[in-house]
C-alpha positions in Angstrom: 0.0 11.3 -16.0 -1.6 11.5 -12.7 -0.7 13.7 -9.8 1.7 12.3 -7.4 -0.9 13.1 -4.6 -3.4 10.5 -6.8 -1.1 8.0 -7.2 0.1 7.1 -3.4 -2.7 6.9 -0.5 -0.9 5.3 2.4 2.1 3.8 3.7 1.4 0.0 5.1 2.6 -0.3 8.8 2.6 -3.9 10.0 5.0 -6.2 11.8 6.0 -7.6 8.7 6.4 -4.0 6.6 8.8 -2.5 9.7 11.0 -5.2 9.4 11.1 -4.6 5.6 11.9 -1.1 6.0 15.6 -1.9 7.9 16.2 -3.0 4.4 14.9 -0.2 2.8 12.0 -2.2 0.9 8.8 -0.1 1.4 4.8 -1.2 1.3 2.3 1.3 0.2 -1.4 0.8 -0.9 -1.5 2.6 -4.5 -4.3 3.7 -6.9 -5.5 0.5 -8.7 -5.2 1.9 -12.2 -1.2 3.4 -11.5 1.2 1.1 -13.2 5.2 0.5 -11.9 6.6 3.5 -13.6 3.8 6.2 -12.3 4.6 4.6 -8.7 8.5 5.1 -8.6 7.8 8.8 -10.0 5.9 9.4 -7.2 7.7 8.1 -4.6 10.7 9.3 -5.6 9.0 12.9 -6.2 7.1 12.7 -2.5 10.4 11.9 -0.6 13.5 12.0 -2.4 14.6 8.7 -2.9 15.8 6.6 -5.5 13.5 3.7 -6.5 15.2 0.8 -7.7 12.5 -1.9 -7.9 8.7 -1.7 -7.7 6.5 -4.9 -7.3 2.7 -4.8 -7.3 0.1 -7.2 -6.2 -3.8 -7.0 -6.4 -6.1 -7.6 -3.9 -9.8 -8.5 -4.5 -12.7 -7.3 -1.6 -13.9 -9.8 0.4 -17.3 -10.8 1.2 -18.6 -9.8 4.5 -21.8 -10.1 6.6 -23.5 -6.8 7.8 -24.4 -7.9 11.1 -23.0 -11.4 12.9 -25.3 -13.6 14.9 -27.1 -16.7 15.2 -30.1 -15.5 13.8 -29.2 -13.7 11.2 -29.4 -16.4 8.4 -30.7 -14.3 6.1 -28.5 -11.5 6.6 -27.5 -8.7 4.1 -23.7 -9.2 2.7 -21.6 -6.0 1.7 -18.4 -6.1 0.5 -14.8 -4.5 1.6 -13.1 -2.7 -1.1 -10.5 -3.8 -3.2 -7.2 -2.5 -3.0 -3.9 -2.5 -4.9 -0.5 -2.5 -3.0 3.1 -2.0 -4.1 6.2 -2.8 -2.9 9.2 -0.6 -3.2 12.8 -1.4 -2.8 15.0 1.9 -2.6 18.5 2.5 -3.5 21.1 1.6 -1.0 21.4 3.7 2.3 17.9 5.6 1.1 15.2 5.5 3.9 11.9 7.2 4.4 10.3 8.7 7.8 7.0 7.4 8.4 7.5 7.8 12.2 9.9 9.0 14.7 11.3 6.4 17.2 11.7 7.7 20.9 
């Protein structure tokens, strides 16, 4: 078992995500080699919640060029990392605070 610190890096805070949240569905990006049940332990240890549901999706790094311009044509290509990201739907009337409003 991993520690709970290892498990969860960061909460996801887009457009999309915030409206998710009224509904108490969460979006955090995860350590790739965590699986459903090491992700509701530690959310549910980090913040007190109850985790109904956890889906997870993986996300391959793209290609990218190290420096843009027409004449580059032989430019050097790196590579963003890859990421893994779970969703997490809480019990009902459970909410985390990522942020204060006001």
């Amino acid at each position: 078992m991993r520690d709970i610190y290892d498990v969860v890096y960061k909460p996801v805070v887009t457009e999309k995500t915030t409206d998710q949240m009224e509904s108490s569905v969460y979006t955090f990006v995860v350590n790739q080699k965590a699986n459903k049940l090491e992700i509701a332990k530690a959310v549910e240890t980090l913040w007190d919640v109850r985790v109904l549901d956890v889906r997870t999706m993986r996300y391959s790094g793209k290609l990218k060029r190290a420096m843009m311009g027409r004449m580059t044509r032989n430019s050097p290509l790196g590579r963003r990392p890859s990421f893994k990201k779970a969703v997490v739907q809480l019990a009902e009337g459970e909410h985390i605070e990522f942020y204060e409003v006001g």
